[in-house]
KEKE-3310 file (N, C-alpha, C; in steps of 0.2 Angstrom, whole numbers, plus 5000, padded with zeros to 4 digits):
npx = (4988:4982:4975:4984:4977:4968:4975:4976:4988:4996:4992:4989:5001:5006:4996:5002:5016:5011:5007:5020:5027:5020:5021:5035:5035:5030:5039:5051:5045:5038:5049:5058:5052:5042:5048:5059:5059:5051:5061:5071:5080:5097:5099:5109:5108:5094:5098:5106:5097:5087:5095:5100:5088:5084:5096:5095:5082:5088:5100:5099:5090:5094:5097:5086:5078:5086:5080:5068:5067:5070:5060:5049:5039:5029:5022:5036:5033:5018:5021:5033:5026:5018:5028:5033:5024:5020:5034:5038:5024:5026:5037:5034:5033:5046:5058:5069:5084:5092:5085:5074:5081:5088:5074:5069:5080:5076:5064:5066:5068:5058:5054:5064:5061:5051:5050:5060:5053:5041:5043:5050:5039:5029:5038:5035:5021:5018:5021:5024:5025:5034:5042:5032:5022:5031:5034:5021:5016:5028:5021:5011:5020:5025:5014:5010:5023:5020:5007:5009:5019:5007:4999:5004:5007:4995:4990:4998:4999:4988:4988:4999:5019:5015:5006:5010:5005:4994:4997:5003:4993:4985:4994:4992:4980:4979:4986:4978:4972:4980:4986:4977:4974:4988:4988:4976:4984:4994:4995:4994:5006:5015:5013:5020:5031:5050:5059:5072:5087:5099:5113:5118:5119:5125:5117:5123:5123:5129:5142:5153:5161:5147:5140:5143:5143:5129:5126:5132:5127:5113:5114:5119:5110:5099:5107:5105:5093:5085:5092:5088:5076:5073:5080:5073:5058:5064:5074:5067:5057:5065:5075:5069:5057:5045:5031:5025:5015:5015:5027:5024:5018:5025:5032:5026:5019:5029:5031:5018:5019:5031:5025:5018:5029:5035:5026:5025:5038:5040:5030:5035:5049:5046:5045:5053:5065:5075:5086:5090:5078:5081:5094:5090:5082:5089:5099:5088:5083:5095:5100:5087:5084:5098:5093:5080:5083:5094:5087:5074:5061:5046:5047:5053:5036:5034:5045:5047:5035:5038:5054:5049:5042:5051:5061:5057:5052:5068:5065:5058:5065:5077:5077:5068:5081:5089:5085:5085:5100:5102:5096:5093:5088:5078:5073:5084:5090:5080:5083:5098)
npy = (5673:5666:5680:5687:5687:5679:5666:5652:5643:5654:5661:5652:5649:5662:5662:5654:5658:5670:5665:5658:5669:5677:5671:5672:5684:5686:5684:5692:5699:5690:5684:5697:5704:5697:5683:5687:5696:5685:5674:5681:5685:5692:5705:5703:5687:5687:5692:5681:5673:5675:5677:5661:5658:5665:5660:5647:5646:5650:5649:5634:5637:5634:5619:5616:5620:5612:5602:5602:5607:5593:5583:5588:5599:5601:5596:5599:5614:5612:5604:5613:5624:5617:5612:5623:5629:5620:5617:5633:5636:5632:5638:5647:5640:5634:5631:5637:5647:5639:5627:5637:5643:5633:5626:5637:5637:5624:5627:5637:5630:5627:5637:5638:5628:5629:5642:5641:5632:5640:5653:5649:5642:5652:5660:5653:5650:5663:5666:5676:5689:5689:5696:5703:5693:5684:5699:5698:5688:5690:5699:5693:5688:5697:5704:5696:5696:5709:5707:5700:5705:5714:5704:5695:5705:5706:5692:5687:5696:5696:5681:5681:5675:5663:5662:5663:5650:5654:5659:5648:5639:5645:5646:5630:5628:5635:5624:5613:5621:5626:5612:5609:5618:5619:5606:5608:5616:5608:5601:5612:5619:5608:5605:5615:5615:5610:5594:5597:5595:5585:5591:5606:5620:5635:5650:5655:5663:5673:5681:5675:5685:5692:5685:5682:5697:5698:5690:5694:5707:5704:5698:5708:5715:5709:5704:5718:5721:5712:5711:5724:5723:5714:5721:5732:5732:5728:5739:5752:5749:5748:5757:5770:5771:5767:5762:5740:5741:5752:5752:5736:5739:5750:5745:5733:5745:5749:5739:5734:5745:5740:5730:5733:5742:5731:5725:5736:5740:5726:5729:5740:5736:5726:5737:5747:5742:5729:5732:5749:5749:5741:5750:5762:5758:5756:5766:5776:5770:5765:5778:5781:5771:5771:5786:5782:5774:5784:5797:5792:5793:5798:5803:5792:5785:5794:5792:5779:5770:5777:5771:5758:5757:5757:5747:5736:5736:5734:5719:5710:5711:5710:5693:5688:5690:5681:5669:5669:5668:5654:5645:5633:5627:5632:5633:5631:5644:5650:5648:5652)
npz = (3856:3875:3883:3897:3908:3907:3908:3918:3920:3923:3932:3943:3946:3951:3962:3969:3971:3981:3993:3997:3999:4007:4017:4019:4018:4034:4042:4046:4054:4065:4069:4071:4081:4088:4091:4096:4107:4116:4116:4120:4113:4104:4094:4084:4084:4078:4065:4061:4061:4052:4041:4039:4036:4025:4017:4015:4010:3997:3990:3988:3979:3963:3964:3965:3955:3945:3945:3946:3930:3926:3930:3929:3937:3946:3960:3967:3968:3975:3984:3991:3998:4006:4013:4019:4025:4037:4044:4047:4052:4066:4071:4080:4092:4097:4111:4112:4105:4098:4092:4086:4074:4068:4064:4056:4046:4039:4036:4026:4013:4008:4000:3993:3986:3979:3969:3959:3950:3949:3944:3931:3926:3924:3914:3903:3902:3899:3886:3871:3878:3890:3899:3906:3910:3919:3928:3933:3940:3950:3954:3962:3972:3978:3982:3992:4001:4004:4012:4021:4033:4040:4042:4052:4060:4065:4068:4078:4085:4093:4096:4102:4101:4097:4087:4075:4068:4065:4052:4049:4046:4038:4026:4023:4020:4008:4001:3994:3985:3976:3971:3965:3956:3949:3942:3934:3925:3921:3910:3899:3901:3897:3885:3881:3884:3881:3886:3897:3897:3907:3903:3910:3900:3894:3889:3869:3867:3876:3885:3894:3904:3904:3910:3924:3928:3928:3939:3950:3951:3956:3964:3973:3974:3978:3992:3999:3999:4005:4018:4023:4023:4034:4043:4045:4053:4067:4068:4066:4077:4088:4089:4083:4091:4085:4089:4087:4080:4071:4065:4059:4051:4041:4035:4029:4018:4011:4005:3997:3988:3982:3975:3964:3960:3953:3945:3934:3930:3924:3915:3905:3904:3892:3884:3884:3886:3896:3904:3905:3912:3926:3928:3931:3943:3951:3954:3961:3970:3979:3989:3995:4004:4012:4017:4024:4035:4040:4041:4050:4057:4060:4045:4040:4031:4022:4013:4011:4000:3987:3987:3990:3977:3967:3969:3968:3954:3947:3947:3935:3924:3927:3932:3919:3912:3917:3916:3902:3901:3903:3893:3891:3901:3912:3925:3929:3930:3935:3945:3948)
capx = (4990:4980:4976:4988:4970:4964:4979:4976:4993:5000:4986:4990:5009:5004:4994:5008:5021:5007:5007:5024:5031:5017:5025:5042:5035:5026:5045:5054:5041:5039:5057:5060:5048:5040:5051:5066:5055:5049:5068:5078:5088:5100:5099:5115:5105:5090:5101:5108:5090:5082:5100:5100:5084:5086:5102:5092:5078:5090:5107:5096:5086:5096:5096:5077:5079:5088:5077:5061:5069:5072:5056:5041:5038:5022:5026:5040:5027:5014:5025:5037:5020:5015:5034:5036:5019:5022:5038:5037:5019:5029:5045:5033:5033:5051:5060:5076:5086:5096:5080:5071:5089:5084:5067:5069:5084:5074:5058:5069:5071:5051:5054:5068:5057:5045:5051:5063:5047:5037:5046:5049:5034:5027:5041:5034:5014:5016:5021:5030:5025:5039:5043:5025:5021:5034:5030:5014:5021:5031:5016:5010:5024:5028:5010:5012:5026:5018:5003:5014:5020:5000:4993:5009:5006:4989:4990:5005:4998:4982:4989:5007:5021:5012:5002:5016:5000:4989:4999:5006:4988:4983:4997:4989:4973:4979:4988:4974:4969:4985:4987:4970:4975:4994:4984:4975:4988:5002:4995:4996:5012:5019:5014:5025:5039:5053:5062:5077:5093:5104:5118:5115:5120:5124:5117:5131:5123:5134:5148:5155:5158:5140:5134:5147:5140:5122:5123:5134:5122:5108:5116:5120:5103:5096:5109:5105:5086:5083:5094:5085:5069:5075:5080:5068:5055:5068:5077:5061:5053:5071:5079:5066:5051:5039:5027:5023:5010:5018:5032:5023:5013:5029:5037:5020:5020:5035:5032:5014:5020:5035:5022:5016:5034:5037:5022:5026:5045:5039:5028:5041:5053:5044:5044:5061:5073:5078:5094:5089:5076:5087:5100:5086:5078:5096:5101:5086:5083:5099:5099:5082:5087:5101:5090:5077:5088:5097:5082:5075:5057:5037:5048:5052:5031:5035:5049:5044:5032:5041:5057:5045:5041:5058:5065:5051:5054:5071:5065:5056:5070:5084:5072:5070:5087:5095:5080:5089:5106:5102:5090:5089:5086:5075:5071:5092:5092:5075:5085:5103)
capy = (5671:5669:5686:5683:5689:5672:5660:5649:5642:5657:5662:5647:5648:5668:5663:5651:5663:5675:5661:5659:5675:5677:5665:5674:5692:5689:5680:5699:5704:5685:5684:5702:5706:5694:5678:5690:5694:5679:5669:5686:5687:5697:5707:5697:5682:5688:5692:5676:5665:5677:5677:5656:5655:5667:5658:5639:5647:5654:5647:5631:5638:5631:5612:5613:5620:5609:5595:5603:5603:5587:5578:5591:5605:5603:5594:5605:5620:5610:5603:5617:5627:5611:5610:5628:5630:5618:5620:5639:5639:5628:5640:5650:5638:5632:5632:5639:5648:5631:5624:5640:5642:5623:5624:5641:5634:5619:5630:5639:5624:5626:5643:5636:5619:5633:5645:5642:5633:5643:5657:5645:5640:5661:5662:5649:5652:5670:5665:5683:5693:5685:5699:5705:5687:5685:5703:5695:5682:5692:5704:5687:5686:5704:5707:5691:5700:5716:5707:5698:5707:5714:5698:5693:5710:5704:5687:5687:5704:5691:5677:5682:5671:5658:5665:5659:5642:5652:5658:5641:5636:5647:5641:5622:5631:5637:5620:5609:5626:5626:5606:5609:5625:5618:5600:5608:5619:5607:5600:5616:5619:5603:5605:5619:5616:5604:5593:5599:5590:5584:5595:5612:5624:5642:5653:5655:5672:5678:5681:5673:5689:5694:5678:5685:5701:5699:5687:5699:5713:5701:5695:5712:5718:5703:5706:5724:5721:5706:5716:5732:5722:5708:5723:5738:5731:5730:5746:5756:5749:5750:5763:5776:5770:5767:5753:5737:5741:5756:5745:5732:5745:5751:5737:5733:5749:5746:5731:5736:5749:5737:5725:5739:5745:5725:5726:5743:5737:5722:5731:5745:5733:5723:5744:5752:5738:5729:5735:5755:5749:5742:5757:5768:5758:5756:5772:5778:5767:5767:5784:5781:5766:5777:5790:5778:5774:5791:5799:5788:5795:5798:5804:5786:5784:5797:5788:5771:5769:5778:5767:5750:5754:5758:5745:5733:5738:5728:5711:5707:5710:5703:5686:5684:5688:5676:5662:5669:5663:5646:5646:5628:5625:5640:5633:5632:5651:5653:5649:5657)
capz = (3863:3876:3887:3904:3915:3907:3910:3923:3922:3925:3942:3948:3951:3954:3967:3974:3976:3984:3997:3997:4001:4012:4024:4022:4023:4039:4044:4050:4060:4069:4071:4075:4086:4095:4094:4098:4113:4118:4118:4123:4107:4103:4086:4083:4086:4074:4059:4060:4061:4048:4037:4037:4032:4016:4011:4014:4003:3990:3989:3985:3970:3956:3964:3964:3951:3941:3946:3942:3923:3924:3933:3932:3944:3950:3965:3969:3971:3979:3992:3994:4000:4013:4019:4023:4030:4043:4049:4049:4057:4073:4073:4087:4099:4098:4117:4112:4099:4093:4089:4082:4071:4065:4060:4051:4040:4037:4031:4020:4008:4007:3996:3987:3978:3975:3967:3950:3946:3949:3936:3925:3924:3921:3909:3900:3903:3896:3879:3869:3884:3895:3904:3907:3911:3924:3931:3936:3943:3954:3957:3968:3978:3980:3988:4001:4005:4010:4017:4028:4041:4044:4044:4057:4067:4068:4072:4084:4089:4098:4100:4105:4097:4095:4082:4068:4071:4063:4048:4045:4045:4029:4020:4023:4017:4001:3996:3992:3981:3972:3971:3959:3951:3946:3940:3926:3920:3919:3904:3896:3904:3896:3877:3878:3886:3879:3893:3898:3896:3912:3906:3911:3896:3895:3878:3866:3864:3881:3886:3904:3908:3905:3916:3929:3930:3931:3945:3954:3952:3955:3971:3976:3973:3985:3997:4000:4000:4010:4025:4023:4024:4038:4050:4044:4058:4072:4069:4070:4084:4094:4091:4081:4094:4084:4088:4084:4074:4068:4063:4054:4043:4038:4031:4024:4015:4007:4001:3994:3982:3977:3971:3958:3954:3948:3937:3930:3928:3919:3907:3904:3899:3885:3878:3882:3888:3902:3907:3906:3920:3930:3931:3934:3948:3956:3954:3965:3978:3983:3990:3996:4007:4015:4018:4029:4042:4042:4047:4058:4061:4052:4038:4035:4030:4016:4008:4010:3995:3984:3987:3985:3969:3962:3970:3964:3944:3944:3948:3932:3918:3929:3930:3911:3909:3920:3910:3896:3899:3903:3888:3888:3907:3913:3932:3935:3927:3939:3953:3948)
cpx = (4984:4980:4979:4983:4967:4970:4982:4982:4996:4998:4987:4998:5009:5000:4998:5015:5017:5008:5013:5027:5024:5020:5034:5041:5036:5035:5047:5051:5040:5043:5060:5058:5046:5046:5058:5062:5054:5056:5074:5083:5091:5100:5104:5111:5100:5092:5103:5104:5087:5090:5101:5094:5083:5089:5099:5086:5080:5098:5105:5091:5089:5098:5091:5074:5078:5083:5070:5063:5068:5065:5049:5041:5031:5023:5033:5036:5022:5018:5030:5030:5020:5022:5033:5030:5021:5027:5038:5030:5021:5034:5041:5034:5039:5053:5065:5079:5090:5090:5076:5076:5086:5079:5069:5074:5081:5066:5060:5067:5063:5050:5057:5066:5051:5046:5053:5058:5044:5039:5048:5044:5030:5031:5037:5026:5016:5019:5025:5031:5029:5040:5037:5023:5026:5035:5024:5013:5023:5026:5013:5013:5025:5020:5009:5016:5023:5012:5005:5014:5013:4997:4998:5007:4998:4987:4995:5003:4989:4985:4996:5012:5019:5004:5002:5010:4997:4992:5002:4998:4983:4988:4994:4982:4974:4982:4984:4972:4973:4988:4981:4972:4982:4992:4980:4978:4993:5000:4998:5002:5018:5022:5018:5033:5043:5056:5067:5081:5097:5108:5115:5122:5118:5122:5122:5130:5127:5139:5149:5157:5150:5136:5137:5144:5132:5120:5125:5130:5114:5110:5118:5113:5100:5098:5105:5097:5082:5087:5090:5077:5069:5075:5076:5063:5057:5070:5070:5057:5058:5073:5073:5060:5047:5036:5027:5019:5015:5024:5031:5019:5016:5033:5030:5018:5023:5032:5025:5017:5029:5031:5020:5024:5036:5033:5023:5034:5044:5040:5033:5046:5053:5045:5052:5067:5074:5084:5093:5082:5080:5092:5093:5085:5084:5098:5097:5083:5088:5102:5095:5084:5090:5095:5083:5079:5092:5093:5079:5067:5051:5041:5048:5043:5029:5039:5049:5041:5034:5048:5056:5047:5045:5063:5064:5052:5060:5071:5064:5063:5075:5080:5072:5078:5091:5090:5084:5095:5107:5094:5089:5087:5082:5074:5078:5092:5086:5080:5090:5097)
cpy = (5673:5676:5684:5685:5683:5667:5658:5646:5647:5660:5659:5648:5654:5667:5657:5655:5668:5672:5658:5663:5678:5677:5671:5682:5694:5685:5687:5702:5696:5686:5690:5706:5702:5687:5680:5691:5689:5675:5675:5687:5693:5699:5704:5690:5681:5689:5686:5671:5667:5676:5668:5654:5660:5663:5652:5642:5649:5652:5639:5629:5635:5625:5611:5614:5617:5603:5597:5602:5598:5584:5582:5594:5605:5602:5598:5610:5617:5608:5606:5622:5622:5612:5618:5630:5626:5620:5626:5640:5633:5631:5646:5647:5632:5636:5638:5642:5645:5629:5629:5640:5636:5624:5632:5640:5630:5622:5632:5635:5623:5631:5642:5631:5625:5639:5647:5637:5634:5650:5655:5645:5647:5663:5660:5653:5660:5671:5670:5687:5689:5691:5704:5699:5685:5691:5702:5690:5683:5698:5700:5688:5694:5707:5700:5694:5705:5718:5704:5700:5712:5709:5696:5696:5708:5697:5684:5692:5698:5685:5677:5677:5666:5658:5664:5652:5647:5655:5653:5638:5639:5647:5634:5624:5630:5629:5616:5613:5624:5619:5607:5611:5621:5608:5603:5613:5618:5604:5605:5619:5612:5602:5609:5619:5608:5600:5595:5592:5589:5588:5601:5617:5632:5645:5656:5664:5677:5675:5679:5679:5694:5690:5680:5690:5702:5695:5689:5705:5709:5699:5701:5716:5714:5704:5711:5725:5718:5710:5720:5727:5718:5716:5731:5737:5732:5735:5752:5757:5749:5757:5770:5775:5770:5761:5749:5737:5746:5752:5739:5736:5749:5749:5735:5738:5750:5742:5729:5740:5743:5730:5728:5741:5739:5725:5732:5742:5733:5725:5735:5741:5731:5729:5744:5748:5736:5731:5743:5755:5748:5746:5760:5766:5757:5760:5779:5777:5769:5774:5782:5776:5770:5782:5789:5778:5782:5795:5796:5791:5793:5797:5798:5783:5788:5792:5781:5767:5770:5773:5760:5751:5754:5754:5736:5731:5733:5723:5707:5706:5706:5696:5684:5686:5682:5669:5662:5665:5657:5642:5636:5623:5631:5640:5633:5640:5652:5654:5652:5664)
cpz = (3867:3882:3893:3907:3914:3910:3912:3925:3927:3933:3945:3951:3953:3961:3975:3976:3980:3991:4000:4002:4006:4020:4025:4023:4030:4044:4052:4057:4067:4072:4076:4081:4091:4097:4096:4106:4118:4121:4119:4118:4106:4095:4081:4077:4080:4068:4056:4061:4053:4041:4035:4034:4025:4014:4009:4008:3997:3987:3986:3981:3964:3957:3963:3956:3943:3938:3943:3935:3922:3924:3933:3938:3948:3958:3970:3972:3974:3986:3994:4001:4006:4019:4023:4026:4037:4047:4051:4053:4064:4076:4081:4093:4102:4104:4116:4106:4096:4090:4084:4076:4065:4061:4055:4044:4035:4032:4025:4013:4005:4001:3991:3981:3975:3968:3961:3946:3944:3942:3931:3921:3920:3916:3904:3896:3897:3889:3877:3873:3890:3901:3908:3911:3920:3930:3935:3941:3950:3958:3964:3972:3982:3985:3991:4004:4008:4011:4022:4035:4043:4045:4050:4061:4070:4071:4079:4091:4096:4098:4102:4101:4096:4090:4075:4068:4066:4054:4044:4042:4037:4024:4019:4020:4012:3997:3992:3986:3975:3969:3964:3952:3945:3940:3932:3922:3919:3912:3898:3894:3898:3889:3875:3878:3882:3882:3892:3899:3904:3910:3905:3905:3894:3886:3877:3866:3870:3883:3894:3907:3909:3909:3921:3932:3932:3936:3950:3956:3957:3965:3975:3978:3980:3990:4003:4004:4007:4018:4024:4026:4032:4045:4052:4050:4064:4075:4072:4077:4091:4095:4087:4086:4090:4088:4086:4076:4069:4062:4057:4047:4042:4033:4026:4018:4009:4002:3996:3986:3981:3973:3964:3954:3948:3943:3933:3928:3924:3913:3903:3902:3895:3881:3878:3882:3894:3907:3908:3912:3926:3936:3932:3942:3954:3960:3959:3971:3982:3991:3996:4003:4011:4020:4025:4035:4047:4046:4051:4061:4058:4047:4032:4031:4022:4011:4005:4003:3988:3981:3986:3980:3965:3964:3968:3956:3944:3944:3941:3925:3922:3929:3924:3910:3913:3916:3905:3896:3900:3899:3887:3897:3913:3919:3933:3934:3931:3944:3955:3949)
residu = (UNK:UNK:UNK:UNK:UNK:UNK:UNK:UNK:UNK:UNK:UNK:UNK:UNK:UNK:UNK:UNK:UNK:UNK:UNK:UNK:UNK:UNK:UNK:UNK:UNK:UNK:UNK:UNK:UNK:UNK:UNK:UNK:UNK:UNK:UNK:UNK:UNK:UNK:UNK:UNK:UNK:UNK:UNK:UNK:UNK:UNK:UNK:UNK:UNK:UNK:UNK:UNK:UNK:UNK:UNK:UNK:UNK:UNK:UNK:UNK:UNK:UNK:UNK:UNK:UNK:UNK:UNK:UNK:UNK:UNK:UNK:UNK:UNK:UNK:UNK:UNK:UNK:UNK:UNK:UNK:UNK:UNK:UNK:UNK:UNK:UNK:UNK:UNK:UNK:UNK:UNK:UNK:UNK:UNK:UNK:UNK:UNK:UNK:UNK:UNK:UNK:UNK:UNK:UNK:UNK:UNK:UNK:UNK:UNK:UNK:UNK:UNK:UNK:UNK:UNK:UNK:UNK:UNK:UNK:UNK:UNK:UNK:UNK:UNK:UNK:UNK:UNK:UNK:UNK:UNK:UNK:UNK:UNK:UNK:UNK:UNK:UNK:UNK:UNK:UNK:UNK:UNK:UNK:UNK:UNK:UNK:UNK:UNK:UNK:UNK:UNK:UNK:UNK:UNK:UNK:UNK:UNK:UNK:UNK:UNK:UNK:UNK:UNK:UNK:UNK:UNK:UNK:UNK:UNK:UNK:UNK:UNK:UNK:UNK:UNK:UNK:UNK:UNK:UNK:UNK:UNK:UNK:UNK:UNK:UNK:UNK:UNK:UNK:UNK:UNK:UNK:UNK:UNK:UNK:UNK:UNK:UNK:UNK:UNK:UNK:UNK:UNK:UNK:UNK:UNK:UNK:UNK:UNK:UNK:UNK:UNK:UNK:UNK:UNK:UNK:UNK:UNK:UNK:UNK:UNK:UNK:UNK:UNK:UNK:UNK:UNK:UNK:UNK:UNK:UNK:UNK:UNK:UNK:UNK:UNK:UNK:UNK:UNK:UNK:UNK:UNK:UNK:UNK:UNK:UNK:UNK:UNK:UNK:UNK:UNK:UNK:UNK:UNK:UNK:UNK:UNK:UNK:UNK:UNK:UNK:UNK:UNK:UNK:UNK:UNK:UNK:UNK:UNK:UNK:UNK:UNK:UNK:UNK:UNK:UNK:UNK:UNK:UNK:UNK:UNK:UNK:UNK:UNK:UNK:UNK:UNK:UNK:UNK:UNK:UNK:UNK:UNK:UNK:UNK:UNK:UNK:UNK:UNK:UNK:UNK:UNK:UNK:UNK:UNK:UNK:UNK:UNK:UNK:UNK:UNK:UNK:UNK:UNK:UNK:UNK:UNK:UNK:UNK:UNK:UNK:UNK:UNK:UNK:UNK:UNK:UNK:UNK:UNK:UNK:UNK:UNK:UNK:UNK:UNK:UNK:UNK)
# end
């Protein structure tokens, strides 16, 4: 097998979630700071722009899903990257909160074609090292996220909310890169995989209630995260006064050290188990999370890093496992 630091498949869909979750990192800090600003929202108002575009990028993963199966993924991940650059670098210079509302829903949909092919595809690419392979995968996305909101705070920070222009403008950078890259490793990509069938079937090897529960966990876990992430920017620069800056190199912090807990989760799984990750990484965030908010000052700068990376660690085994249960269609099991 080759080495995963040679294969191109897999850098290539690695460097499209990087680009990706770029775009939605830098979202909380646009959103929450300045285009809450800008159009006078209320916190209310901002939960409910940044919460329709999570759902539109993630409630619509196992459609895209299903179709990448069907039709070839590439396409999907090149054009989910084009659509969500665009609309997302134009949601600054939307008039009003209907229309901003609008475009960000419609971005979403940019995350969702990308993405259950995108692990698909990194299941596939990483050959027996599956959860290593998808770890790496996830390493991409996980530092876009927590270069996001400094590349935000600094482009919004000079050009004020119309700054979201020049992030949309290095996602349209990166597509022509990733249009290349995912070109010469669908072949490689294609030799291995078998087409997937129209009907979507579960492995015999679980039980309905083990598909039950790991999407409940899965969905709880995302839940929990995505809010903590969504209003961590807001909360500190309201109510604990921190700064903007301060603010966005918090969130970025985070989000750093949980690019590392995901890789270190991965590998740690291929050894011990993915399910005794999991409970660990569960069992200490949670706390940790709490404990941010409660205090409410620097102290959060201490905690931060520590909470990434342990909250990092559960993505990769819950990923191969949900591939697992739809062992014969792995982009709908991407997207569940």
């Amino acid at each position: 097998m080759r080495s995963l630091l040679r294969n191109v498949t897999l850098w290539s869909l690695t460097l499209g979630h990087f680009s990706i979750d770029l775009l939605s990192g830098a979202m909380p800090i646009a959103v929450g700071l300045y285009l809450k600003e800008a159009l006078g929202l209320s916190l209310a108002q901002v939960g409910l722009l940044l919460g329709l575009y999570s759902l539109s990028s993630s409630l619509t993963q196992p459609i895209f899903g299903y179709l990448s199966d069907r039709y070839g993924g590439r396409w999907f991940a090149v054009g989910g990257l084009l659509w969500m650059s665009v609309l997302q670098g134009l949601i600054g210079f939307m008039p009003n909160f209907a229309s901003a509302l609008t475009l960000a829903t419609l971005a979403g949909f940019g995350s969702a074609a990308f993405h259950p092919q995108g692990a698909s595809g990194a299941n596939i690419a990483a050959g027996s090292r599956k959860t290593a392979g998808v770890a790496m995968f996830m390493l991409g996305g996980n530092f876009g996220f927590a270069i996001g909101p400094i590349l935000a705070a600094v482009a919004l920070g000079w050009m004020g909310v119309h700054g979201t222009a020049l992030l949309g403008l290095i996602g349209l950078l990166i597509v022509p890169l990733l249009y290349i890259l995912t070109g010469q490793a669908t072949a490689t990509a294609s030799a291995d995989k078998k087409p997937a069938n129209w009907k979507i079937e579960l492995n015999p090897a679980f039980s309905t209630t083990a598909v039950v529960a790991l999407i409940l966990v899965m969905s709880l876990r995302a839940f929990s995260q995505q809010s903590f992430s969504a209003f961590l920017p807001p909360f500190f620069f309201e109510v604990a006064k921190f700064t903007k800056a301060e603010a966005s190199l918090l969130s970025s912090l985070m989000l750093f050290t949980l690019a590392f807990g995901t890789l270190t989760g991965g590998m740690l799984s291929d050894r011990i188990g993915g399910a005794k990750i999991m409970s660990i990484s569960m069992l200490i965030s949670a706390p940790l999370m709490a404990a941010m908010f409660l205090l409410g000052d620097w102290r959060a700068f201490l905690i931060a890093p520590i909470l990434g990376f342990f909250s990092g660690a559960a993505w990769p085994p819950m990923m191969v496992m949900a591939q697992s249960l739809f062992y014969k269609n792995a982009g709908v099991g991407s997207g569940v």
